[in-house]
GULUM-796251 format. One record per residue (C-alpha): residue number from 1; residue in one letter; x, y, z. Coordinates in steps of 0.02 Angstrom, whole numbers, plus 50000, padded with zeros to 5 digits. Layout:
REM residues N
> NUM;A;X;Y;Z;
...
END
This chain:
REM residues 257
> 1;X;50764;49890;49630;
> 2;X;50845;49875;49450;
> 3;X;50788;49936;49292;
> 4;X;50681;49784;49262;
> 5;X;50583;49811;49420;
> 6;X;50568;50030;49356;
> 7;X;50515;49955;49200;
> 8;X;50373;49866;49283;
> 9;X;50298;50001;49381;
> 10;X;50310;50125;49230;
> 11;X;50166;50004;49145;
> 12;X;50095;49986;49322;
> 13;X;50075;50170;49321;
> 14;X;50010;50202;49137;
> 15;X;49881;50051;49187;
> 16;X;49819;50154;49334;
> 17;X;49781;50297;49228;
> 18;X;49681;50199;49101;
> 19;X;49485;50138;49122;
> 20;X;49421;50148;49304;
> 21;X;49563;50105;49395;
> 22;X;49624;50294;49424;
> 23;X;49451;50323;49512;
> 24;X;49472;50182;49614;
> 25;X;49671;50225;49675;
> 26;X;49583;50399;49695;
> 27;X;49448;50326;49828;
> 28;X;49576;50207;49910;
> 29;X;49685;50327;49924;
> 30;X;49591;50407;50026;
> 31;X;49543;50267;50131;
> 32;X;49728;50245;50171;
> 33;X;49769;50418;50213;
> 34;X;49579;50448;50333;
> 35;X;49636;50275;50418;
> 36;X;49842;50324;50438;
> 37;X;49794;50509;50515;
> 38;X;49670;50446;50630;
> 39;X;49842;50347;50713;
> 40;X;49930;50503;50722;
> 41;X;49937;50611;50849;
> 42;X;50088;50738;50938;
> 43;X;50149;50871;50852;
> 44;X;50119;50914;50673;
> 45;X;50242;50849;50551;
> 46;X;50327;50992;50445;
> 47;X;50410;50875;50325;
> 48;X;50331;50713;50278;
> 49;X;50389;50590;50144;
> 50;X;50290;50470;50062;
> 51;X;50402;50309;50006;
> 52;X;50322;50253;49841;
> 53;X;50195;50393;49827;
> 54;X;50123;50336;49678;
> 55;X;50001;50488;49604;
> 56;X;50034;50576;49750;
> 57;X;49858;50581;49807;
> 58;X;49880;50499;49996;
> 59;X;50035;50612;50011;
> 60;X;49927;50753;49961;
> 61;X;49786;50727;50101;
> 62;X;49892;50669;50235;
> 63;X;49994;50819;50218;
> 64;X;49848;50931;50230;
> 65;X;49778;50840;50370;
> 66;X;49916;50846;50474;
> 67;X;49976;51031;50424;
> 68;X;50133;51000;50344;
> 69;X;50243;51134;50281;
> 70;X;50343;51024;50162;
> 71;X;50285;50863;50050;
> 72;X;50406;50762;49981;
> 73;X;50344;50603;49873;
> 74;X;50480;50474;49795;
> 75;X;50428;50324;49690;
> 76;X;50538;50210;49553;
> 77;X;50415;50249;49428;
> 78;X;50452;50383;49318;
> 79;X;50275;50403;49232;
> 80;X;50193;50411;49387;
> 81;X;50292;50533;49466;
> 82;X;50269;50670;49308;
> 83;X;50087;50649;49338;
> 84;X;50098;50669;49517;
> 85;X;50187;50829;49501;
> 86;X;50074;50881;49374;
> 87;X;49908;50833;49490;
> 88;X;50007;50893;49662;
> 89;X;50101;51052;49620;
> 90;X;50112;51100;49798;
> 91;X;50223;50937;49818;
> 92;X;50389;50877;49774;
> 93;X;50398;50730;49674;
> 94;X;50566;50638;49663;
> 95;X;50588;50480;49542;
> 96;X;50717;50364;49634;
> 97;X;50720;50198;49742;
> 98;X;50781;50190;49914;
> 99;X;50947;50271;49887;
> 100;X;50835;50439;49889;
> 101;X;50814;50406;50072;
> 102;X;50980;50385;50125;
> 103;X;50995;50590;50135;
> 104;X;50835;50648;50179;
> 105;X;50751;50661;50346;
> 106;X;50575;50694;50402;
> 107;X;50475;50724;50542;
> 108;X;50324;50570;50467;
> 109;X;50381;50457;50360;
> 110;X;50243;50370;50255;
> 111;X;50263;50191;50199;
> 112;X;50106;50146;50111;
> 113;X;50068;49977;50028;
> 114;X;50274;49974;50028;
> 115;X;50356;49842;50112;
> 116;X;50283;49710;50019;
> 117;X;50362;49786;49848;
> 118;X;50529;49778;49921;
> 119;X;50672;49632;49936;
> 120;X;50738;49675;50092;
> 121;X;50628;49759;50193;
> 122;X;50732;49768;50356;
> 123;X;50855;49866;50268;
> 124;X;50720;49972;50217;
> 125;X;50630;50008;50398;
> 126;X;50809;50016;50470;
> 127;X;50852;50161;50336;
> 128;X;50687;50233;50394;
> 129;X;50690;50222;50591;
> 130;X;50863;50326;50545;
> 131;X;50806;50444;50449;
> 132;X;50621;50479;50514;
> 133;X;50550;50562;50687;
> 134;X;50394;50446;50644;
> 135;X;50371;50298;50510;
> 136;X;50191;50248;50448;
> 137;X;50165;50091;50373;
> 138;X;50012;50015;50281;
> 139;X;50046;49826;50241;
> 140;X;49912;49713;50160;
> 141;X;49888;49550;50256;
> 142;X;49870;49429;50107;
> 143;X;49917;49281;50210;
> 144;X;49746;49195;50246;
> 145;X;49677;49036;50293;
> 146;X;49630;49025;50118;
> 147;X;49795;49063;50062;
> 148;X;49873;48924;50178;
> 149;X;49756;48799;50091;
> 150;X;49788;48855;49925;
> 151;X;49992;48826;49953;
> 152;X;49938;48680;50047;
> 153;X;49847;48602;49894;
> 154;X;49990;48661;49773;
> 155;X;49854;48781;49681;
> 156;X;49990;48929;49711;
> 157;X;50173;48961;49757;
> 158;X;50226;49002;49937;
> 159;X;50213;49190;49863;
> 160;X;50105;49315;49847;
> 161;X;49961;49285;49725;
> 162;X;50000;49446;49675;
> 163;X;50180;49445;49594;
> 164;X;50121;49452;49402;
> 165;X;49988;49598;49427;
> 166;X;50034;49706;49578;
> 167;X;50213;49665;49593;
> 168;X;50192;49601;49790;
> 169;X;50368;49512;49824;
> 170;X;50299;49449;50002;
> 171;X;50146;49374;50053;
> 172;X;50109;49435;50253;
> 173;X;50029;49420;50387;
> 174;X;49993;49517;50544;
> 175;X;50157;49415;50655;
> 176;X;50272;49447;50492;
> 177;X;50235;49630;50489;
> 178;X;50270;49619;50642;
> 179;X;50451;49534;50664;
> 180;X;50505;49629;50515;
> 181;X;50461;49789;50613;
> 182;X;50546;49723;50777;
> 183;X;50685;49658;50684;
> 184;X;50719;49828;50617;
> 185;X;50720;49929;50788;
> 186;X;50573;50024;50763;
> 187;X;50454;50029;50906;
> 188;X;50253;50021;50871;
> 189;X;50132;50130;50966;
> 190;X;49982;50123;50871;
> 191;X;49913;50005;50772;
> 192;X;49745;49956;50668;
> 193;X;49680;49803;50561;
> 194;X;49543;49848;50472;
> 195;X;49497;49823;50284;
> 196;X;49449;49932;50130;
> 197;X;49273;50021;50127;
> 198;X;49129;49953;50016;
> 199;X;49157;50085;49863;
> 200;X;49337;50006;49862;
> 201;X;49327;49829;49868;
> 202;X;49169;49826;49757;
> 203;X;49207;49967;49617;
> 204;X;49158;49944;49451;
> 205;X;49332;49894;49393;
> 206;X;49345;49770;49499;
> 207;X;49215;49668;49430;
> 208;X;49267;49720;49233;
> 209;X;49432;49648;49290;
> 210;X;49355;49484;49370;
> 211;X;49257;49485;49186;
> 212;X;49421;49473;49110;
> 213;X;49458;49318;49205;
> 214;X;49442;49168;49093;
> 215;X;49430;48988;49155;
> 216;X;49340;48904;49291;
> 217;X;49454;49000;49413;
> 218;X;49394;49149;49313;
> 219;X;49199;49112;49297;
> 220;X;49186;49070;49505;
> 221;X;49282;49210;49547;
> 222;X;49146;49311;49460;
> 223;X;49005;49233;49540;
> 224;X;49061;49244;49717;
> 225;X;49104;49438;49697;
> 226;X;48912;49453;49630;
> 227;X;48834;49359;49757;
> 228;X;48938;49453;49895;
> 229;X;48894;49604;49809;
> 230;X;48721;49569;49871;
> 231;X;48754;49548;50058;
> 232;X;48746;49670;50202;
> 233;X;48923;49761;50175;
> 234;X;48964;49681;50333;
> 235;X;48944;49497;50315;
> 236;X;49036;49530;50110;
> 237;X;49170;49623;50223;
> 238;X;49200;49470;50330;
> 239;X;49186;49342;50199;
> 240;X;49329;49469;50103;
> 241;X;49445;49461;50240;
> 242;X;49416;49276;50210;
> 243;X;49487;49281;50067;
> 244;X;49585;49411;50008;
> 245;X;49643;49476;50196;
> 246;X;49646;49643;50300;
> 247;X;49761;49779;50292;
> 248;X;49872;49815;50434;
> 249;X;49900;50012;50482;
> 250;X;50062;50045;50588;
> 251;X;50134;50194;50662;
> 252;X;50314;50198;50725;
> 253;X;50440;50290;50829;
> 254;X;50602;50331;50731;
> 255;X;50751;50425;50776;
> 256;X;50759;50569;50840;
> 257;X;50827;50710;50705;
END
């Protein structure tokens, strides 16, 4: 990643410390790191590194859950890596790309909401299945029936939806996680579709952002999330996956260190 793409997650970063979109990182990072350590079993990890850590905060609870001795977080963005350290003192936080991983080894390495950030991300598992005992990976599965139509009709690219605001290089799903993962020697043993709790996917920043949206696009959008707001959490949860797709938890064997 060059400076243009470090430049991009520093405002990413100040924009998840501003309104109510800290709280909600807060709540799904949580989600990720309950989900991921529920996969994991064997022996406790004593170092685990968390590939684009963000705040810290999944790095944080999965190293407490699993008894770590050592907590290493790396991410590209400089402003979120000073707050990390100053939320996560019992971490290290290291600003850097993937040339941070070329030297370090762990016993878990964590790969959260990753892989779809990055241009190549064979080169990236492959650096990981090297360097790592284990390699977790939490991919969003954005590719959706809805999606397919959407590209179909010519209303979006044959890219993620989510280039301009999230910074998502790839759109996914579940066979393209997988290929990518097979393609870069590492060999699955446990895996888990599932999708984000209700407190996530409907948080009050959420809908300010949908009232943002301007435009019919912008005005339906709105609607839908209010009437689905209203449903049973699971019938909204399906109709979600619909949409906006799953999330796809993977945990890996590496090399052995």
């Amino acid at each position: 990643m060059g400076s243009t793409r470090s430049e991009f997650y520093d405002r990413y970063g100040d924009k998840w410390l501003s309104s109510g979109r800290d709280e909600l990182e807060e709540l799904a990072a949580e989600y990720k790191a309950s989900t991921l350590c529920a996969l994991i079993d064997g022996p406790a990890p004593k170092r685990v590194i968390d590939f684009g850590c963000g705040l810290g905060s999944a790095l944080h609870l999965v190293a407490s859950a699993l008894g770590a001795t050592e907590a290493i977080g790396i991410d590209i963005s400089r402003s979120m890596v000073e707050e990390a350290g100053r939320r996560h003192p019992e971490c290290t936080f290291i600003c850097g790309g993937i040339e941070e991983l070329e030297s370090r080894r762990a016993d878990l390495l964590v790969l959260l909401d990753v892989i779809e950030h990055v241009d190549d991300v064979v080169s990236l598992l492959r650096l990981a299945r090297s360097g790592a005992v284990r390699v977790a990976i939490k991919a969003p599965l954005e590719k959706t029936a809805y999606t397919r139509l959407l590209t179909a009709l010519r209303l979006k690219g044959a890219g993620s939806r989510h280039l301009a605001t999230e910074g998502h290089l790839h759109e996914f799903a579940e066979r393209d996680v997988e290929r990518l993962v097979a393609e870069s020697g590492l060999r699955v043993v446990r895996s888990l579709v599932t999708a984000p709790p209700r407190p996530v996917w409907f948080h009050p920043y959420v809908r300010e952002e949908l009232g943002a949206a301007g435009g019919i696009k912008g005005r339906a959008r709105r609607i839908g999330h209010a009437l689905l707001e209203r449903l049973p959490f699971g019938l909204a949860q399906r109709a979600l996956t619909l949409i906006n797709g799953s999330d796809l938890f993977l945990v890996c064997e590496g090399g052995e260190l």
